[in-house]
C-alpha positions in Angstrom: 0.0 0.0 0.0 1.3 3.7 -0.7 0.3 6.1 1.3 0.2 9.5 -1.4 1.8 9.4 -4.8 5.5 9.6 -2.8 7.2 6.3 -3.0 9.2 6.8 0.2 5.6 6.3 2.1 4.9 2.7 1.1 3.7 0.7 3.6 4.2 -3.5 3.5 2.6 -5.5 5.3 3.7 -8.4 6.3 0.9 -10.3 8.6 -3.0 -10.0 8.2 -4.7 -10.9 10.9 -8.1 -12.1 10.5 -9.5 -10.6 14.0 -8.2 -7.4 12.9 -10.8 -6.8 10.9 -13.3 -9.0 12.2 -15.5 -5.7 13.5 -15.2 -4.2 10.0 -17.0 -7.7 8.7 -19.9 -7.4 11.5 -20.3 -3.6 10.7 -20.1 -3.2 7.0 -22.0 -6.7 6.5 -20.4 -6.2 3.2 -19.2 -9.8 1.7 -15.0 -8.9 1.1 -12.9 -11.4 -0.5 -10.4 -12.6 2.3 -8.6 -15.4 1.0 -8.8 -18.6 2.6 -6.1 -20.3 5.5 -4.3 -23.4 5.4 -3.5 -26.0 8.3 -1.6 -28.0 6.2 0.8 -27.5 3.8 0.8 -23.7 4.5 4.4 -23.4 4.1 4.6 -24.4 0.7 5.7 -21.3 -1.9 2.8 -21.7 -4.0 0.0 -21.5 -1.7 2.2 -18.7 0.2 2.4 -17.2 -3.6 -1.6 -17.7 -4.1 -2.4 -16.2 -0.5 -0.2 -13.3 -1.0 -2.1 -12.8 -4.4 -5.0 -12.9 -2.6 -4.3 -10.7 0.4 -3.2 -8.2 -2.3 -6.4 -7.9 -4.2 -8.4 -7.7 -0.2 -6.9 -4.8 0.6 -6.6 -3.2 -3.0 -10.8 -3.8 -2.5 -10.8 -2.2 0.8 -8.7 1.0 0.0 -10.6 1.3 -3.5 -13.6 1.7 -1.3 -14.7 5.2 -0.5 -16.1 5.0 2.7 -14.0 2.0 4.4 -10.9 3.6 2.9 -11.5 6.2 5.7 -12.4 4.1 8.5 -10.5 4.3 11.5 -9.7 0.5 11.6 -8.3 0.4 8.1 -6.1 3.5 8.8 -4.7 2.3 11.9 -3.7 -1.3 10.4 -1.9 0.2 7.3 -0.1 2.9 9.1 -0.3 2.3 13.0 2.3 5.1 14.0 0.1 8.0 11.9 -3.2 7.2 13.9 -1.8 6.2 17.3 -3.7 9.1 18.8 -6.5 8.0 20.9 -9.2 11.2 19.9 -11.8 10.1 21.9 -9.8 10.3 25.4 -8.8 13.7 24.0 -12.7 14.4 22.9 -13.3 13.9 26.4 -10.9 16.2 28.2 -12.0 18.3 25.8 -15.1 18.4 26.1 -14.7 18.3 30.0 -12.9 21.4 30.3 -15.3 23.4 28.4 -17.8 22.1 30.6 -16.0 23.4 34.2 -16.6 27.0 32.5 -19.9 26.0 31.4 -22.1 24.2 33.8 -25.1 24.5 32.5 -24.7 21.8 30.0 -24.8 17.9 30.4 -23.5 15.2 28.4 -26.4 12.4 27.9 -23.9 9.6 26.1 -21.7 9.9 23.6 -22.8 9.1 19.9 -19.9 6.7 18.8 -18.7 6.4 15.1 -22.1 8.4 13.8 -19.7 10.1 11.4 -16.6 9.2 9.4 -13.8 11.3 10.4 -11.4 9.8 12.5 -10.4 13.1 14.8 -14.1 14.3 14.6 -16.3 13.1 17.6 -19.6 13.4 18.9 -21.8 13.7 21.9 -25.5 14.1 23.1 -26.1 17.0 25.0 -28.7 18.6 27.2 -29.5 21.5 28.6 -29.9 21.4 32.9 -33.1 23.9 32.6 -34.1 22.0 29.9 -34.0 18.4 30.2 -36.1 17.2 27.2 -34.5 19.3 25.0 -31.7 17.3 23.4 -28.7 18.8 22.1 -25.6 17.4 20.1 -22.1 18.5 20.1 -19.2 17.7 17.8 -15.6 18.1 18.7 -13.0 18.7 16.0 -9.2 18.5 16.1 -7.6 21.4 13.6 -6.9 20.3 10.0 -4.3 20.7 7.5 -5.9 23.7 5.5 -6.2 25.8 8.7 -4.5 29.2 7.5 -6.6 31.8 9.9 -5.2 32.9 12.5 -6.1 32.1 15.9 -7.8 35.5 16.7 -9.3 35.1 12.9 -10.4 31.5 14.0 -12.6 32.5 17.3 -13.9 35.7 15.4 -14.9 33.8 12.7 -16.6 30.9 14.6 -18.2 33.2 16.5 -20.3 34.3 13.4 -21.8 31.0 12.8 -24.2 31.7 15.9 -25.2 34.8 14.6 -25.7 33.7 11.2 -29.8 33.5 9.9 -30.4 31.8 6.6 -33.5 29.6 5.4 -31.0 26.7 4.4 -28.4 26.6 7.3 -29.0 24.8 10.2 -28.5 26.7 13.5 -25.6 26.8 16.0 -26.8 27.0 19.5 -23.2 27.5 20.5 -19.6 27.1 19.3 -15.8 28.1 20.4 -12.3 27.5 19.0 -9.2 27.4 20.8 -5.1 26.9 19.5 -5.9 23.1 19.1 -9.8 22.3 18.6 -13.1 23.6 17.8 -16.5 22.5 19.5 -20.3 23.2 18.5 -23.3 22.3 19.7 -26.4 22.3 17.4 -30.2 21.2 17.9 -30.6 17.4 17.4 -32.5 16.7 14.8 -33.9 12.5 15.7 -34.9 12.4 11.7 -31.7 13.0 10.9 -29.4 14.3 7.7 -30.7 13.5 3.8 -28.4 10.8 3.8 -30.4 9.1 6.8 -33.1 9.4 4.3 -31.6 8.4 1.1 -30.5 5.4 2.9 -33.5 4.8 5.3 -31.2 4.7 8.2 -31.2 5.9 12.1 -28.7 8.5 12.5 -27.1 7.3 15.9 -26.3 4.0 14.2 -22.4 3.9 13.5 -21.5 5.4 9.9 -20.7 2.4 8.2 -23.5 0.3 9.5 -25.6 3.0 8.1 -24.5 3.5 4.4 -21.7 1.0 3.9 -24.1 -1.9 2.2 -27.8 -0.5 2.4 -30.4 -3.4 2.3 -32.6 -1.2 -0.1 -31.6 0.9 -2.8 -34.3 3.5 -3.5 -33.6 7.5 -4.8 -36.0 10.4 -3.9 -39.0 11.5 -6.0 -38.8 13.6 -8.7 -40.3 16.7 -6.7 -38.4 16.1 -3.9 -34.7 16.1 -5.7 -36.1 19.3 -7.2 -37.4 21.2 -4.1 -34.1 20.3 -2.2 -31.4 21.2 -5.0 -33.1 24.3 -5.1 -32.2 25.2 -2.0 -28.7 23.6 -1.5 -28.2 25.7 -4.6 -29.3 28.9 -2.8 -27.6 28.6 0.3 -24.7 27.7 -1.9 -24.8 31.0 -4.2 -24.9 32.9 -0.7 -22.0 31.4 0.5 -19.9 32.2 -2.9 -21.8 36.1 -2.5 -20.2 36.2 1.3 -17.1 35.3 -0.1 -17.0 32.5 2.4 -15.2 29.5 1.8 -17.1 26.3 2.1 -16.2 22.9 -0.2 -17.9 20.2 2.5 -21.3 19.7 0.5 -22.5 16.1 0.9 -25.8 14.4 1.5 -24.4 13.8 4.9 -24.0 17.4 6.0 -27.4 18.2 5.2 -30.1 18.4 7.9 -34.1 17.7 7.2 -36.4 20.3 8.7 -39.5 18.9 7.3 -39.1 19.6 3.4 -36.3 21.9 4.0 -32.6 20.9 3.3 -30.6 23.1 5.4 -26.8 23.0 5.6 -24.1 21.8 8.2 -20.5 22.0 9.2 -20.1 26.0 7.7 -17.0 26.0 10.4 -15.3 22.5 8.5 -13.3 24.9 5.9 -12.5 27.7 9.0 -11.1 24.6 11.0 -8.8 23.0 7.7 -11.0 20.0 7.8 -10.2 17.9 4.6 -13.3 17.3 2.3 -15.1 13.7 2.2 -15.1 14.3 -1.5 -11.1 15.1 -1.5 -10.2 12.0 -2.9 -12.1 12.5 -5.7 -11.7 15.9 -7.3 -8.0 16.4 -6.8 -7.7 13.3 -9.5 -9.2 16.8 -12.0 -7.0 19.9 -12.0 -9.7 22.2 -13.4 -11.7 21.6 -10.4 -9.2 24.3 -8.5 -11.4 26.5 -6.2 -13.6 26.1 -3.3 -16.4 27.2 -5.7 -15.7 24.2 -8.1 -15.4 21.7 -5.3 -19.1 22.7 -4.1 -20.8 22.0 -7.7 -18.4 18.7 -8.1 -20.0 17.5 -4.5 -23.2 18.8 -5.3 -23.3 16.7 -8.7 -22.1 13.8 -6.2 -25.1 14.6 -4.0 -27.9 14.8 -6.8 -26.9 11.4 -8.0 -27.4 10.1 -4.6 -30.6 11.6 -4.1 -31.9 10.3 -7.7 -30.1 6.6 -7.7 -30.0 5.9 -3.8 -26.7 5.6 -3.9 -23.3 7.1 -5.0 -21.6 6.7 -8.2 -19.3 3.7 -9.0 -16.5 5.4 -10.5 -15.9 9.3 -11.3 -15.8 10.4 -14.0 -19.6 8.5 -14.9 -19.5 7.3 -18.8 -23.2 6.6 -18.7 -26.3 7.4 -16.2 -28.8 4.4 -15.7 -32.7 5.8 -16.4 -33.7 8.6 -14.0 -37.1 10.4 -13.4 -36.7 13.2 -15.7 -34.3 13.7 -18.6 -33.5 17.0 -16.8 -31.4 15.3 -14.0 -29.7 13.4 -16.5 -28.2 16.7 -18.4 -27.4 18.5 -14.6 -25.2 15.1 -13.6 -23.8 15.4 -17.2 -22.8 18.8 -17.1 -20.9 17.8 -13.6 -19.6 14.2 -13.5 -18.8 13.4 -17.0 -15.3 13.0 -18.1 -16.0 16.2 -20.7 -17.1 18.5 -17.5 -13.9 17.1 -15.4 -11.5 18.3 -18.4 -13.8 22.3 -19.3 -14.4 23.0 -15.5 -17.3 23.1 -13.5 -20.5 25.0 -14.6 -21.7 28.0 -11.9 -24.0 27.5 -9.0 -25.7 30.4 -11.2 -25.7 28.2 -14.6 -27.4 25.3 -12.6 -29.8 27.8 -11.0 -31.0 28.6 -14.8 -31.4 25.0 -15.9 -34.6 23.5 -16.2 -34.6 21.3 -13.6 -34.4 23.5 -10.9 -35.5 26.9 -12.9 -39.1 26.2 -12.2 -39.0 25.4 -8.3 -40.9 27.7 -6.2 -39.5 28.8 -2.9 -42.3 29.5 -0.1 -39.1 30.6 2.8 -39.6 34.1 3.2 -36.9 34.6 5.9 -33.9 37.0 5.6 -30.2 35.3 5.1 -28.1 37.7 6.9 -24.3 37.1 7.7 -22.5 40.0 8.5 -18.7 39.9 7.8 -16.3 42.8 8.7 -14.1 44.3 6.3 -10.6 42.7 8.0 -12.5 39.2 8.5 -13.0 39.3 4.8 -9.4 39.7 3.9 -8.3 37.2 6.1 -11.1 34.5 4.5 -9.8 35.6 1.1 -6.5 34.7 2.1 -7.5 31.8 3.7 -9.5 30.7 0.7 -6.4 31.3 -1.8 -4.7 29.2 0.5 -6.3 26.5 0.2 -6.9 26.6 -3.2 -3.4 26.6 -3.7 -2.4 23.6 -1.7 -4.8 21.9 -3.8 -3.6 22.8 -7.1 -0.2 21.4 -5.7 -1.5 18.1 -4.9 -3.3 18.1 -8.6 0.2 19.0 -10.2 1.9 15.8 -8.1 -1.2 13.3 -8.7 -0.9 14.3 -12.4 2.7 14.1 -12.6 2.9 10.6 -10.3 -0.2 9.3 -13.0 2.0 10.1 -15.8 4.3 8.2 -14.6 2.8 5.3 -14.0 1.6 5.2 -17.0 4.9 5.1 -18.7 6.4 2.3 -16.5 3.1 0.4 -16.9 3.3 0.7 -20.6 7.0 0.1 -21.1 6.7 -3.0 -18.9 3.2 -4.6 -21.1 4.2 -7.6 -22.8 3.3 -5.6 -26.5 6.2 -3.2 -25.8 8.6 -5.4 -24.8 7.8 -7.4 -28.1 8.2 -4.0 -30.4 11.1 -3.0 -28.6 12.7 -6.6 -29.3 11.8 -6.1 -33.2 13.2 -2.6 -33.4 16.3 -4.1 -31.5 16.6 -6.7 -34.1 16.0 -4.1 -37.0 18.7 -1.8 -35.7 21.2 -4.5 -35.5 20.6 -5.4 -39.4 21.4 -2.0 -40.0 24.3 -1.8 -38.1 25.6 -4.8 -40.1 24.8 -3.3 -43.2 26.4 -0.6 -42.8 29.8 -1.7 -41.6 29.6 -4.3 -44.0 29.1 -1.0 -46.8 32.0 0.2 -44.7 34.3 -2.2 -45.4 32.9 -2.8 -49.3 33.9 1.0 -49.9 37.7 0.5 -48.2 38.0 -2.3 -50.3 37.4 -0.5 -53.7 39.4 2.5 -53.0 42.6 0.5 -52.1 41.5 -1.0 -56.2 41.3 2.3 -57.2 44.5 3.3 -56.1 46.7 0.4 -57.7 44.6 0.4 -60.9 47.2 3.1 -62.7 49.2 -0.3 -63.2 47.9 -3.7 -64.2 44.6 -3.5 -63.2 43.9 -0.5 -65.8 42.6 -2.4 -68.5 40.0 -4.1 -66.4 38.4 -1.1 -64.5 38.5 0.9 -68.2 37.5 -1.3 -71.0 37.3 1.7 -73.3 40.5 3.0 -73.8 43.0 0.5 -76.1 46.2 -1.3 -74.9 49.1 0.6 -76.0 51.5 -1.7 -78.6 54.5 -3.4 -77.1 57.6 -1.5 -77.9 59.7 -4.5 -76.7 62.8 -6.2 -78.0 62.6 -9.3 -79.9 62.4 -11.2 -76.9 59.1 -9.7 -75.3 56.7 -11.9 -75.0 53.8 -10.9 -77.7 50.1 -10.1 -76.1 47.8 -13.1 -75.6 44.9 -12.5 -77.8 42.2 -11.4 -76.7 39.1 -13.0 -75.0 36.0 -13.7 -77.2 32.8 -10.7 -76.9 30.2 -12.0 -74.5 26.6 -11.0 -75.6 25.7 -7.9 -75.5 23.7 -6.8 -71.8 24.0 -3.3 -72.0 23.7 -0.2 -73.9 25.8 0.6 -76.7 29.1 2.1 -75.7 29.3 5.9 -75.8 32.3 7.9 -75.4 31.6 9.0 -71.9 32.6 6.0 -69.1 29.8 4.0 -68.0 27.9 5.0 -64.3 29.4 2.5 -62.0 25.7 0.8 -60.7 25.1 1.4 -56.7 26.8 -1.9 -54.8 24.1 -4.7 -53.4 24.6 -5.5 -50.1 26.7 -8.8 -51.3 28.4 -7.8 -53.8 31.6 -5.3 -53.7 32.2 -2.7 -55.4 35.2 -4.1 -57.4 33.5 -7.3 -58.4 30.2 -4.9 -59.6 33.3 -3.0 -61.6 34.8 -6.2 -62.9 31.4 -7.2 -64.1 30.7 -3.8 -66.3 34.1 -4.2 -67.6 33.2 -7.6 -69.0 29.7 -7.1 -70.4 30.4 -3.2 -72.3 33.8 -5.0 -74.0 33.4 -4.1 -77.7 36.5 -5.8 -79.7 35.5 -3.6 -82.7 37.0 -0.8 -80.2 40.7 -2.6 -80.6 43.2 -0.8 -83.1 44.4 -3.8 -85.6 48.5 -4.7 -85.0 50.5 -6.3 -86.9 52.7 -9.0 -86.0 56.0 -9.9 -86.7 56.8 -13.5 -85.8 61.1 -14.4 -85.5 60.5 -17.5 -84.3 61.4 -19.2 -87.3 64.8 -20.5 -87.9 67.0 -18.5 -90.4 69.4 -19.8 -92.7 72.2 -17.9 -93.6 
C-alpha cells in the first residue's frame, strides 16, 4: 500500500490478521474477498504465492472503497504510528474542560462512530433547565488547511451563531481554541438527507448506516427538485459572502421537514479535509472552493436520484432517472467532458430546467454580517487553500504520468516491439559496416589500378603496342565478346551501378568491364613473328 503518490511512504505489510478486521465484517455486512487459510501445507511457496495474491487484491478492494478507505480500523492497520492518537480520550478532556466554565450543560452519552472522520467526535447533550431538550455536540481537532489565524479563527466561529439563513442549520453554540473547535447544534432525531436516502437511524455507527444498504431507493422527482433548489441557494450565498465552504454532501445536510438546510459552515475555517477530496484532486480544473461545491453537489444529486453514490468518477453513462433533466445536470458535472472544461456555476445550474421552475415559499432574511478585515483574512485563507490543492493536482498528475509510462514500457506488447526494433537496428548496423568495409575495399582497387589493373576497370580506352625487343613476349589475344547486356558504348565511361549489399564494389566494376567490352573498339596490329629458324 502507498500512502500518497510519494514512494518513500509505502507501507508492506507483512501479517493480516483475521481478527483485525473482524468488526469491519460485523459492521459493514459487506461480503469482502479474504482469502482462505491453510492448516496443512501452508508453508509451501505456492500457496504462500496464491495467499499473498490474494491478500493483495483484499486490501486493494478495501482501499478502492470510498467509505471503508477512511475508517478508522483500516487506517490504523496500514499505518499504526500515523493514527496512534486516541481522539476520543482527548474528545473527552475536551469536552470536560469546556464544561467546568460551562455548567449549565450535560452530556447524555456519547454518539460513537455516527460520522466518518477519525479526529471528529460526537456527543448528546442537554441543557440542565431544559431536560427534554436534546442537544448534540461535535468536537474537531484542527486540520491541514487551517491558514486563519487564531484570533481570525474564534472571530470567525463566533459568526456561525449569529448567522440566519433559510438553508443553514442553527448553531446553539460554538468556540475555538489553538488546538480544537467544538459546537453544539439542535438534534434533529430524523436525521441528515443521507439518513433518508438510505432509510437509516442516525445514531447508528456510519458504516452500519450506508456501507451496504439493504434497499436501494432515490428520492422523488419533486423532492430532488425542491431540495437542490435550495442547497443551490444557500450555496450562491456562501460564494456572494465570499466564504469558503467545499464540504457539501448528503451527509452534511439536515431535514427540517421539506427543508434541506446545511451543516458544518465551520469545516473549511477549522482546515477539515473534504469527504469528496479523494475524488476531485484526480481533476485539475476543479481548482477553487467554488468548483469543489458544484463537483460534490453533482455527487449529491446522484445520490438523491439513484439511492446511492456513483461507482467510478468520471460516470460514462447514467442508468434511467425520473426526468431527462437530471440526466443533463449530472452530465454537465460528472462526466469526463465536464472534469477536463471546469465546472459550470451555481448560477448556470440555478437557470437550468430542472431547478428553474422550483418555487421557494421561505420568506426569511439570510443575513451574515462579515467585517471588512475578516473578509481579507477569509480571502487569504480561501487562496490558500486553493493553492495547496492545485499542488497536490500537479503531483497526482505528474505521479499518474508516470505510472503510465512504466506500466506501458513494462506490457508484454512493448517489450515485443522493442525486441523487433532491436533486431531491425542491428541489421542495420551490419549493413552498414559491411558498406564500410565494401567502400575501403574499392578504394585501395582504385588506387593500384594506374598499373595492371587498368585495362579491367577501363575497357574503353585501347592497350598501348608493345615497344619491346625481340624477346618480349607478344600479347595473348584477346578474349572472345560476351553478348551484349548493355547499352551501346558511348564515349563517356559507363555509371558504375550502386553496390548490393553482397556484392563489392570491385566485383560490380569487374562485371561492367566484361559485359560493355566491344572488340571492334581494338586498333588492328601487326605481328611480326622471328620465331622461325633463319638460314644464312
Amino acid at each position: 500500500v502507498q500512502r500518497g503518490v510519494s514512494p518513500e511512504n509505502s507501507i508492506l505489510r507483512t501479517r493480516l490478521q483475521n481478527n483485525h478486521f473482524s468488526s469491519l465484517f460485523k459492521i459493514s455486512t459487506l461480503s469482502l474477498p479474504l482469502p482462505p487459510k491453510k492448516l496443512i501445507g501452508n508453508m509451501e511457496r505456492e500457496f504462500i504465492a496464491e495467499r499473498q495474491k490474494g491478500l493483495q487484491t483484499y486490501l486493494d478492494v478495501i482501499t478502492t472503497h470510498h467509505i471503508l478507505s477512511n475508517c478508522e480500523l483500516v487506517k490504523k492497520f496500514l499505518d499504526p504510528n500515523s493514527y496512534s492518537v486516541n481522539y476520543t480520550e482527548i474528545a473527552l478532556q475536551h469536552v470536560s474542560m469546556f464544561f467546568r466554565s460551562e455548567p449549565k450543560w450535560e452530556v447524555v452519552e456519547p454518539l460513537k462512530d455516527i460520522g466518518w472522520r477519525i479526529r471528529k467526535k460526537y456527543f448528546l447533550m442537554k441543557i440542565r433547565n431544559q431536560p427534554k431538550e436534546r442537544l448534540m455536540l461535535s468536537w474537531a481537532d484542527l486540520g491541514p488547511d487551517k491558514y486563519l489565524s487564531d484570533k481570525d479563527l474564534q472571530y470567525a466561529v463566533k459568526l456561525l451563531s449569529s448567522c440566519s439563513h433559510p438553508y443553514i442549520y442553527k448553531v446553539t453554540f460554538v468556540t475555538a481554541s489553538e488546538s480544537s473547535a467544538l459546537v453544539i447544534r439542535p438534534f434533529s432525531e430524523k436525521g441528515t438527507l443521507k439518513d433518508l436516502i438510505y432509510k437509516a437511524k442516525p445514531k447508528d455507527p456510519f458504516l452500519k448506516k450506508y456501507c451496504n444498504p439493504k434497499k436501494i431507493q432515490g428520492l422523488e422527482l419533486q423532492q430532488i427538485k425542491t431540495y437542490g433548489r435550495q442547497i443551490l441557494e444557500v450555496l450562491k450565498f456562501l460564494h456572494e459572502k465570499g466564504f469558503p465552504y467545499g464540504h457539501l454532501h448528503s451527509g452534511n445536510v439536515m431535514l427540517d421537514g421539506d427543508t434541506c438546510k446545511l451543516l458544518d459552515l465551520e469545516n473549511s475555517l477549522l482546515g477539515l479535509p473534504s469527504f469528496y477530496r479523494s475524488y476531485f484532486s484526480q481533476f485539475r480544473k476543479i481548482n477553487t472552493l467554488e468548483g469543489i461545491d458544484v463537483h460534490c453537489f453533482g455527487h449529491l444529486l446522484y445520490e438523491m436520484t439513484y439511492g446511492r453514490p456513483p461507482d467510478t468518477v468520471p460516470v460514462d453513462s447514467f442508468p434511467p432517472a425520473p426526468s431527462v433533466f437530471v440526466v443533463s445536470v449530472l452530465e454537465s458535472i460528472l462526466t469526463c467532458e465536464a472534469m477536463k472544461n471546469g465546472m459550470p456555476t451555481v448560477s448556470r445550474l440555478l437557470q437550468m430546467p430542472l431547478f428553474s421552475d422550483v418555487l421557494l415559499t421561505n420568506s426569511e432574511k439570510p443575513q451574515l454580517k462579515i467585517p471588512t478585515k475578516l473578509k481579507e483574512a477569509l480571502k487569504n485563507s480561501k487562496e490558500c487553500i486553493e493553492k495547496r490543492l492545485t499542488e497536490e493536482q500537479k503531483l497526482i498528475h505528474q505521479h499518474r504520468r508516470l505510472t503510465r509510462a512504466q506500466s506501458h514500457h513494462g506490457s508484454e506488447e512493448e517489450k515485443k516491439r522493442r525486441k523487433i526494433l532491436a533486431r531491425k537496428k542491428s541489421k542495420r548496423s551490419a549493413y552498414e559496416s559491411g558498406e564500410e568495409h565494401s567502400a575501403k575495399y574499392s578504394n585501395s582497387n582504385n588506387s593500384a589500378g594506374s598499373g595492371a589493373s587498368s585495362p579491367l576497370t577501363s575497357p574503353s580506352s585501347p592497350t598501348p603496342p608493345s615497344t619491346a625487343g625481340a624477346s618480349s613476349i607478344p600479347p595473348a589475344p584477346p578474349p572472345p565478346p560476351l553478348p551484349p547486356a548493355a547499352p551501346p558504348p558511348s564515349t563517356e565511361v559507363p555509371v558504375q551501378p550502386s553496390p548490393l549489399p553482397a556484392v563489392s564494389a570491385s566485383r560490380g566494376a569487374l562485371l561492367s568491364s566484361i559485359q560493355n567490352f566491344q572488340k571492334g573498339t581494338l586498333k588492328k596490329t601487326e605481328t611480326c613473328d622471328y620465331s622461325a629458324p633463319r638460314i644464312s
